[in-house]
C-alpha positions in Angstrom: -51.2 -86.3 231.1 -50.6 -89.5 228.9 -49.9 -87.4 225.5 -47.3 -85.6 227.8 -45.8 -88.5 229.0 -45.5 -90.1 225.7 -44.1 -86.9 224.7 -41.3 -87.5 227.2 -39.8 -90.3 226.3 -40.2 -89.7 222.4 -37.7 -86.9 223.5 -35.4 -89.1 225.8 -35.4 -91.9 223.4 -34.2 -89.4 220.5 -31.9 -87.2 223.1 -28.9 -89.5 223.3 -28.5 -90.8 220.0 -25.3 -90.8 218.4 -23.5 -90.3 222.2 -20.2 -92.0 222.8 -17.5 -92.2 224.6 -15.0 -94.8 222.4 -11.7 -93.3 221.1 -11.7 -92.3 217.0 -10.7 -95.4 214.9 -7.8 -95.2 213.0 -6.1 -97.8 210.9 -2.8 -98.6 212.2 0.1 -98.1 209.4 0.7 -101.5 207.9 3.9 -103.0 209.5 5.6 -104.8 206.6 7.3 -102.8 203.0 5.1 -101.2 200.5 6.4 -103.7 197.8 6.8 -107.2 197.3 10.6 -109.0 198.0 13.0 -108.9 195.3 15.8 -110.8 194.6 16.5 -114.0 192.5 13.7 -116.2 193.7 11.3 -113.6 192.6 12.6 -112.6 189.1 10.4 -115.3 187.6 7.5 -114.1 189.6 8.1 -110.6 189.1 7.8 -110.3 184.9 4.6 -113.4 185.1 2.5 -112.1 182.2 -0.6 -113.3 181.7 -1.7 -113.5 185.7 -4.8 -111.9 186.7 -5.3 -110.7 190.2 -7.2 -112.6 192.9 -10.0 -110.3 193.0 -10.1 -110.2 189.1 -11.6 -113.5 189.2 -14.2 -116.1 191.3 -12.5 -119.7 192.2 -14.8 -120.7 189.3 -12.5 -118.8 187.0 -9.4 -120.3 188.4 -9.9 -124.0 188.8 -11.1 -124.7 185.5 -10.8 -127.8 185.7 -14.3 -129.3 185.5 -14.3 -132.2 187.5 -12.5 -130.0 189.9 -15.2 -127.4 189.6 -17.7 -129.9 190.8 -16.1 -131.6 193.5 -15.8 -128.1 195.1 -19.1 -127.1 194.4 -20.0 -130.1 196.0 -17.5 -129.4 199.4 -19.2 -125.7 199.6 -22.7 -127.4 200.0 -21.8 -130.0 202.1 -18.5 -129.7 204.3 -19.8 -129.1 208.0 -17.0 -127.3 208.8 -18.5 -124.4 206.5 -21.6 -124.8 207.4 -20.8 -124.3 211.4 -18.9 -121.3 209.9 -22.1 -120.3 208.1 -24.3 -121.0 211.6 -21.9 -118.9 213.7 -22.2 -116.1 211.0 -25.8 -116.1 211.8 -25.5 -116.2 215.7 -23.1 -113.5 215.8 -25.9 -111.3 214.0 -28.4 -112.1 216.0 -26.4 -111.5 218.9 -25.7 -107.9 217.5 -29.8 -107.7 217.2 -30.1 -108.4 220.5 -27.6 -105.4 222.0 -28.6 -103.4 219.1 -32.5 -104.1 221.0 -31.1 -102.1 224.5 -30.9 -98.8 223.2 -34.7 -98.9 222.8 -37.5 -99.7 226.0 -39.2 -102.6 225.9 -43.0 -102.3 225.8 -45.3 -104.5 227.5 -48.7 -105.1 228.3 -50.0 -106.7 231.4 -53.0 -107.8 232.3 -54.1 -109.0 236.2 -56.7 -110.0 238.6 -56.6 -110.4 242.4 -58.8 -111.5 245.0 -58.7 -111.2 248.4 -60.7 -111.2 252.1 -59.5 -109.0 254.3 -61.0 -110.3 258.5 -63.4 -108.2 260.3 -60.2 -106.8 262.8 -58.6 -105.5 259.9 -60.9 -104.0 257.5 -61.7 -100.3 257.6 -65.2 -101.3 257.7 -65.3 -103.2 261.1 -66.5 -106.5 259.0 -65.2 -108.9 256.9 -64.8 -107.6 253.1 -63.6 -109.3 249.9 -61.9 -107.1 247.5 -61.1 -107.6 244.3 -58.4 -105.5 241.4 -58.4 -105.7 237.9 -55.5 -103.7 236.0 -54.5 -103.5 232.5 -51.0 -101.6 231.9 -48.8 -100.4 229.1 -45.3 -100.1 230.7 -41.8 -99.7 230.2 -39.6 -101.6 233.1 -36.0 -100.4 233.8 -34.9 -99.0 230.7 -31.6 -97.3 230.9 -31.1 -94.2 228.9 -28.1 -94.2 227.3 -26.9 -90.4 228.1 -22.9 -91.5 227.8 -23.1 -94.0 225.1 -22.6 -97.4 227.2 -24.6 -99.4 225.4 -24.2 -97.5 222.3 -20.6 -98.7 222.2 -21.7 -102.5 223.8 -24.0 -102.1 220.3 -20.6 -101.0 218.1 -18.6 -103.8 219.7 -21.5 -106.1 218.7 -21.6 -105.4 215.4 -17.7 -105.4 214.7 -17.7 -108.9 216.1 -20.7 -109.4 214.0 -18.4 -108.3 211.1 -15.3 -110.2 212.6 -17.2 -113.3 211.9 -18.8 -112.7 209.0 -15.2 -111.9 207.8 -14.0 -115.5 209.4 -16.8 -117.6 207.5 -15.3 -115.8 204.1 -11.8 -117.1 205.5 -13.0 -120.7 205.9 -15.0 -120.7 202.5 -11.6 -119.6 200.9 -9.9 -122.0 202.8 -12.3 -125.1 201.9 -11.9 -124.4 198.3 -8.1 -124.4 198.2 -7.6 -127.5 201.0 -10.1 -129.8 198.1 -8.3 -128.4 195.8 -4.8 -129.2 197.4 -6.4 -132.6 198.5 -7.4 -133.4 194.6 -4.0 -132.4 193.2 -2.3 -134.7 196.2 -4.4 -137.6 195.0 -3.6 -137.1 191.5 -0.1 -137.1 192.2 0.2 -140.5 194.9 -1.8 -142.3 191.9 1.2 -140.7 189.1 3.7 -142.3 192.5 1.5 -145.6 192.4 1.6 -146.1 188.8 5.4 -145.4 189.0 6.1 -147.8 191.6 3.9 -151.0 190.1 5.5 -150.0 186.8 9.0 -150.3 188.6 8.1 -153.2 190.1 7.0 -155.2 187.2 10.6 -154.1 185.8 12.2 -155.5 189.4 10.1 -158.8 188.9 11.2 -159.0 185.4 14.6 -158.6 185.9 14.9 -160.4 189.5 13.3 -163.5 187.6 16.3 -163.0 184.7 19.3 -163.2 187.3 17.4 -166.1 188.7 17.8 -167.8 185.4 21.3 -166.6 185.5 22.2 -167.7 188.8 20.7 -171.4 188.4 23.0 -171.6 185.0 26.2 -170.3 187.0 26.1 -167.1 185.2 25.2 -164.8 188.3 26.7 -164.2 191.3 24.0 -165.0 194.6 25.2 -161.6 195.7 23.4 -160.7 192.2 20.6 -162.5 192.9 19.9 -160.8 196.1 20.5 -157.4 195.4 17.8 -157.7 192.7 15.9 -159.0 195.3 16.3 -156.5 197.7 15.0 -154.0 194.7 12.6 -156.1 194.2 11.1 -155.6 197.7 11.3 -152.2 197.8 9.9 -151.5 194.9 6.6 -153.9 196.2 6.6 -151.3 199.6 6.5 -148.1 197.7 3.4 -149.9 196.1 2.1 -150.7 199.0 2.6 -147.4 200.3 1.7 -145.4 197.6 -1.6 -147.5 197.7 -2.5 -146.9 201.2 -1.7 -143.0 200.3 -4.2 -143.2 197.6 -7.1 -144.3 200.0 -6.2 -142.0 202.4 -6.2 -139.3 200.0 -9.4 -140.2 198.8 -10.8 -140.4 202.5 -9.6 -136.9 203.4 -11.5 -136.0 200.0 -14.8 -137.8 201.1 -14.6 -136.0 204.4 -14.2 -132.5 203.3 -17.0 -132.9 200.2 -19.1 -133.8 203.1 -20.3 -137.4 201.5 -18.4 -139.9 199.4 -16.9 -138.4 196.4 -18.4 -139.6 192.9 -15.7 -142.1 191.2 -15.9 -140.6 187.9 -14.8 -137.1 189.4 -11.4 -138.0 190.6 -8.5 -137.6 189.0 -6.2 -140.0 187.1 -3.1 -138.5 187.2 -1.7 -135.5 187.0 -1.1 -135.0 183.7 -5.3 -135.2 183.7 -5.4 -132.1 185.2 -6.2 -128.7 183.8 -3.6 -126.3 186.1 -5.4 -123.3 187.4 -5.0 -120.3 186.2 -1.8 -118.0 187.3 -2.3 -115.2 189.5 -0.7 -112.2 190.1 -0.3 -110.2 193.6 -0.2 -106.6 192.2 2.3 -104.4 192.7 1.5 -103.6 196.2 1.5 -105.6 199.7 -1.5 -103.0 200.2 -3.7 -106.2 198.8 -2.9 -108.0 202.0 -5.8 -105.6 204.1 -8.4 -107.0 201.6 -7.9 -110.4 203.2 -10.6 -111.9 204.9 -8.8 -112.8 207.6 -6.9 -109.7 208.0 -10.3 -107.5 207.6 -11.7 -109.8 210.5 -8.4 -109.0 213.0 -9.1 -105.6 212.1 -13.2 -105.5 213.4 -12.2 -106.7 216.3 -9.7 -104.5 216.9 -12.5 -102.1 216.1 -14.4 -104.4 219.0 -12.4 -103.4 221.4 -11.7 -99.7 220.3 -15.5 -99.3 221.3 -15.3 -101.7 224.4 -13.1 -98.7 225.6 -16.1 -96.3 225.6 -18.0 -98.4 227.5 -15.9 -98.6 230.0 -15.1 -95.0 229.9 -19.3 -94.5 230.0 -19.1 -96.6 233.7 -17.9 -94.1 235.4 -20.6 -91.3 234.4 -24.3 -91.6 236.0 -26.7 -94.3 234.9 -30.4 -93.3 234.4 -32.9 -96.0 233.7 -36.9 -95.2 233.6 -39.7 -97.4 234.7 -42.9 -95.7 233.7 -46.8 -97.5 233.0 -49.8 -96.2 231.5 -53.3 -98.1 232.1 -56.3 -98.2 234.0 -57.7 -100.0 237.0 -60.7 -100.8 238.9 -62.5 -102.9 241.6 -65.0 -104.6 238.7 -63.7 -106.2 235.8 -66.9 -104.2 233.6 -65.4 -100.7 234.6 -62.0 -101.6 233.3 -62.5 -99.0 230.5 -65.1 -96.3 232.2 -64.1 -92.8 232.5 -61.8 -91.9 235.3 -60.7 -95.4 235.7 -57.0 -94.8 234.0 -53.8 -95.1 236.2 -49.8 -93.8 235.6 -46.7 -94.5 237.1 -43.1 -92.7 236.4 -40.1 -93.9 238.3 -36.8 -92.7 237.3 -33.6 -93.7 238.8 -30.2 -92.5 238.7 -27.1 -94.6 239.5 -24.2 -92.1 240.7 -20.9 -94.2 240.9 -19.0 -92.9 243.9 -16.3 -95.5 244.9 -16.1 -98.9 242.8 -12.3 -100.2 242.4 -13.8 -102.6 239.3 -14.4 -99.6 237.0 -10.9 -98.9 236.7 -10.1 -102.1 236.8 -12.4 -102.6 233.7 -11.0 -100.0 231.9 -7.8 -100.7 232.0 -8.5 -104.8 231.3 -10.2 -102.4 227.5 -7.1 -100.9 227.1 -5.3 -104.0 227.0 -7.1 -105.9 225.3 -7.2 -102.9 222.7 -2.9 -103.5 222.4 -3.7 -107.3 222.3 -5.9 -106.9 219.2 -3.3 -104.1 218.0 -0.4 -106.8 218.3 -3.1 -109.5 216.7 -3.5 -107.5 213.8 0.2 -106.6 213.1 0.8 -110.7 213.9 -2.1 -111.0 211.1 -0.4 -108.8 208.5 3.2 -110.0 209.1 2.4 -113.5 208.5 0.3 -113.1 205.3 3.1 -110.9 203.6 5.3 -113.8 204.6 2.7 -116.3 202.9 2.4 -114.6 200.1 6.0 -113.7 199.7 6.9 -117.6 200.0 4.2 -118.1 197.3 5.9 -116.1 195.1 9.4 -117.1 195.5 8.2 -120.7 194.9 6.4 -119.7 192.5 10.2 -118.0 191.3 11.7 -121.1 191.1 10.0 -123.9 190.6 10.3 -123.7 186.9 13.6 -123.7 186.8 13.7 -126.5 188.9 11.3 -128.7 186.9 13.3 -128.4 184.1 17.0 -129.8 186.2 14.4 -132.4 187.4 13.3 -133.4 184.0 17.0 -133.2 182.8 18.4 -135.3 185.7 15.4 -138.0 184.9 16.6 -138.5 181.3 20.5 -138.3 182.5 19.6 -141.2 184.9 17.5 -143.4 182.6 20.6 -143.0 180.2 22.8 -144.1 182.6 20.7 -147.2 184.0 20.4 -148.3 180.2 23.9 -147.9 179.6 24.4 -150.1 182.9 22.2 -152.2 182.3 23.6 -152.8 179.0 27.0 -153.4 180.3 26.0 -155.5 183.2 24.3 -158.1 180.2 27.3 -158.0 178.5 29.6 -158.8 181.6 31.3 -155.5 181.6 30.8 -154.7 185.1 28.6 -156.1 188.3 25.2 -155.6 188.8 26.1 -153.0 191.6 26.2 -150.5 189.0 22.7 -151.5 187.9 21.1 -151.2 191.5 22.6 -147.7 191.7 21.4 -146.2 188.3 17.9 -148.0 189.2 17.8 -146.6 192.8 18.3 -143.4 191.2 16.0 -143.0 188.4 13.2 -144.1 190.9 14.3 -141.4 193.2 14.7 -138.8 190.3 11.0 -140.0 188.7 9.6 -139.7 192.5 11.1 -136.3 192.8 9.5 -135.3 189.3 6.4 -135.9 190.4 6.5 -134.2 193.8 7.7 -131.2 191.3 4.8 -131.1 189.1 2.5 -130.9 192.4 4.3 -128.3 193.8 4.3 -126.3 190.8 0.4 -126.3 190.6 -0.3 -126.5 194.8 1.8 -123.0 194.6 -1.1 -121.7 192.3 -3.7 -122.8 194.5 -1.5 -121.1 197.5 -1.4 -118.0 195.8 -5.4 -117.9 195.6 -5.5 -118.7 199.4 -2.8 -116.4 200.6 -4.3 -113.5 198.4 -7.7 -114.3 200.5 -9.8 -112.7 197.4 -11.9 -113.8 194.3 -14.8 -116.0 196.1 
C-alpha cells in the first residue's frame, strides 16, 4: 500500500508540469523610428570616427582617467545606495525561491505522545483506564496540485520580477558610475571658476588700489573709484561662491564614494583631466532594448503577462492533497513492530461556483498588463529622447567651444585696448568695467563649455545603459 501511494503522487507531482494558463509573450513593436534624428545638430555626431559602442567597452575602458578609475572603484564598493540595490537583488531571488517552493509538497515528519485517563462512567471497560498514543508520521499537509497552472504562473511572475530587479541594480550600478563621474568633472570645473575668480580678483584689488592712488592725486573721478569698487566686490562673491561650490562638490563626492574621498585623488582642474573616451550609438535605436532599465520595464511587463494566467487559473477547480504515512501504537517499544504502520489520504477539491472577486481579479491583471504596456513604451520613448539629446549636444558643442574660445580672446583684446585708453585719458573708466564684466562672463562661460563637452560623454555612457 505505501509503494502505491508513493507511486501516486510521483505521478501527480510530474502530471501538471509545464500547465499554464498566461497569454503567449510577445514583444511589443518599439514605438519610436528605426534610426537616430538627423538634422544639423547631429551632423557632427553623425560622421564621429573613432567612437566605440557602449557595449564595446567596460566603464574601465572609458574613464581612463586613473584617479577617476579609483574613486569609482571605490563608489562601487562603498555607496549604500548600490549596495541596497545589491540586497534587494538578492531578496527578490529568494522571494522567487520561495514561490518556485509551492509547486512541490512539503514533507514533514512528526513525532507525538499523549496521555490520558479516561473515568470509570466513560470507559468501555466499566473502570478507570489510562491510555497512552505514540505516532511517528511522514506527511504531506494541503498541497495544492497545480492542474491549471496557478502557481506555475505566481512562479513565472516571480521570477520576472526577480529579473526586473536584477535588471534595476544593473541600472543603478550604471547610474553610480556616471553621477561620480559627473560629480568629479563638476568639481574640477568650480575649482577652474575659483581659480578664475581669485585671479580676477587680485586684478580688481590691483586696479581698485591704482584709481585710489588716482583719485587722492585728483586724477580720478570718485565715480571711478567706486565703480572699481563695485568690481571689486563682486569679483570677492564669485570667490566666495565658487568656494562654497567647491566644498559642496566635494561633499556630494564623499557621500556617493561611501567615505571621505582621498585628497590626492581629486581633481585640480579641468585641464587635469583625461576626457573619456567617445562613444558611438550605432546606427540603430534598436540599442535602446539592451538598456537595463528598458530590459527591467519589459520583465515586468512579462510579470504581469503571467499574473494573467493566474487569474485565468481561479476560475478552474483547485485540488490540494493531505496524505501521511507512519506507524502508531499504545507503547512507545512497539512503535516499529510489525502491523503497527498507519496511512491517511485526504484529497480536496475546491469547485468555484459564484465569487464576484475572480472577475474582478482578472480584470485588475488585465490592466495592470496595459499599465506595464504604457510603462514600457513611456520607458523606450524617453531613452530615445536621452539619447537623441546626447547626440545633438554632442553635435554642437564643438562648434560652440570654438565661438566661446573666440569671443574670450575678442573680449580680452578689447578690455586691454580699454584699459589702455582709460590710462591714457581717452575715455572713462565705464568702458573698462564693461570689457571686464565681459571677459569674466565669457571665461565663466568657457569653462561651463569644456564641462559640458565631457559630461555629454559621460551622458552618452549612461543613456546607452551598456558596457558595465
Amino acid at each position: 500500500m505505501k509503494a502505491k501511494l508513493f507511486l501516486f503522487l510521483i505521478i501527480i507531482v510530474l502530471l501538471p508540469g509545464g500547465c499554464t494558463m498566461a497569454p503567449e509573450y510577445t514583444r511589443p513593436e518599439s514605438p519610436v523610428p528605426a534610426d537616430w534624428p538627423k538634422g544639423a545638430a547631429y551632423q557632427e555626431a553623425k560622421t564621429a570616427s573613432g567612437a566605440s559602442t557602449a557595449s564595446e567597452k567596460t566603464w574601465q575602458e572609458l574613464f581612463t582617467d586613473e584617479k577617476l578609475q579609483k574613486i569609482i572603484t571605490l563608489a562601487l564598493k562603498n555607496n549604500r545606495d548600490l549596495r541596497l540595490a545589491v540586497l534587494n537583488v538578492e531578496k527578490a531571488r529568494a522571494m522567487y525561491g520561495i514561490q518556485r517552493a509551492e509547486l512541490f509538497p512539503a514533507v514533514n515528519a512528526t513525532g507525538s505522545m499523549s496521555k490520558q485517563r479516561v473515568p470509570a462512567d466513560l470507559s468501555s471497560t466499566g473502570s478507570t483506564k489510562i491510555s497512552e498514543r505514540y505516532d511517528v508520521n511522514l506527511g504531506i499537509i494541503s498541497w495544492e496540485i497545480d492542474f491549471f497552472g496557478r502557481i506555475r504562473s505566481l512562479k513565472d511572475r516571480a521570477l520576472e520580477e526577480y529579473l526586473a530587479m536584477e535588471q534595476t541594480g544593473r541600472t543603478a550600478r550604471i547610474l553610480l558610475v556616471s553621477t561620480v563621474a559627473n560629480t568629479y568633472l563638476a568639481l574640477a570645473a568650480d575649482r577652474d571658476a575659483l581659480k578664475l575668480a581669485e585671479s580676477t580678483l587680485e586684478a580688481q584689488q590691483a586696479t581698485y588700489k591704482l584709481i585710489q592712488k588716482r583719485y587722492d592725486i585728483g586724477l580720478a573721478s570718485e565715480l571711478d573709484l567706486r565703480r572699481a569698487q563695485s568690481q571689486m566686490e563682486t569679483a570677492r562673491i564669485d570667490t566666495s561662491r565658487y568656494t562654497q561650490l567647491v566644498a559642496q562638490d566635494e561633499n556630494a563626492l564623499n557621500l556617493l564614494v561611501g567615505s571621505p574621498a582621498p585628497g590626492e585623488l581629486l581633481p585640480k582642474e579641468l585641464g587635469s583631466v583625461i576626457p573619456p573616451r567617445e562613444l558611438s550609438p550605432g546606427t540603430h535605436s534598436e540599442v535602446l532594448l539592451r538598456r537595463p532599465d528598458i530590459l527591467a520595464t519589459e520583465h515586468r511587463l512579462k510579470a504581469s503577462n503571467a499574473n494573467i494566467g493566474a487569474a485565468r487559473a481561479a476560475f478552474f477547480p483547485r485540488i490540494s492533497l493531505t496524505t501521511s504515512i507512519g506507524t502508531a501504537s499504545a507503547e512507545l517499544s512497539g512503535l516499529f513492530k510489525s502491523g503497527s504502520d498507519t496511512w491517511n489520504f485526504a484529497p480536496q477539491i475546491v469547485l468555484p461556483i459564484f465569487d464576484a472577486r475572480t472577475w474582478s481579479a482578472y480584470d485588475v491583471t488585465k490592466a495592470e498588463k496595459e499599465i506595464a504596456l504604457a510603462q514600457y513604451e513611456k520607458a523606450i520613448q524617453t531613452a530615445f529622447r536621452e539619447v537623441a539629446d546626447a547626440l545633438a549636444v554632442r553635435g554642437t558643442v564643438d562648434q560652440q567651444l570654438s565661438a566661446q574660445q573666440s569671443l574670450v580672446n575678442a573680449v580680452a583684446e578689447t578690455y586691454r585696448l580699454s584699459n589702455a585708453r582709460y590710462t591714457k585719458g581717452i575715455d572713462s573708466y565705464l568702458g573698462v568695467l564693461d570689457a571686464q564684466r565681459s571677459l569674466n562672463a565669457a571665461q565663466q562661460g568657457l569653462i561651463s563649455l569644456r564641462l559640458a563637452r565631457l559630461t555629454n560623454l559621460v551622458t552618452l555612457y549612461k543613456v546607452l545603459g551598456e558596457g558595465e
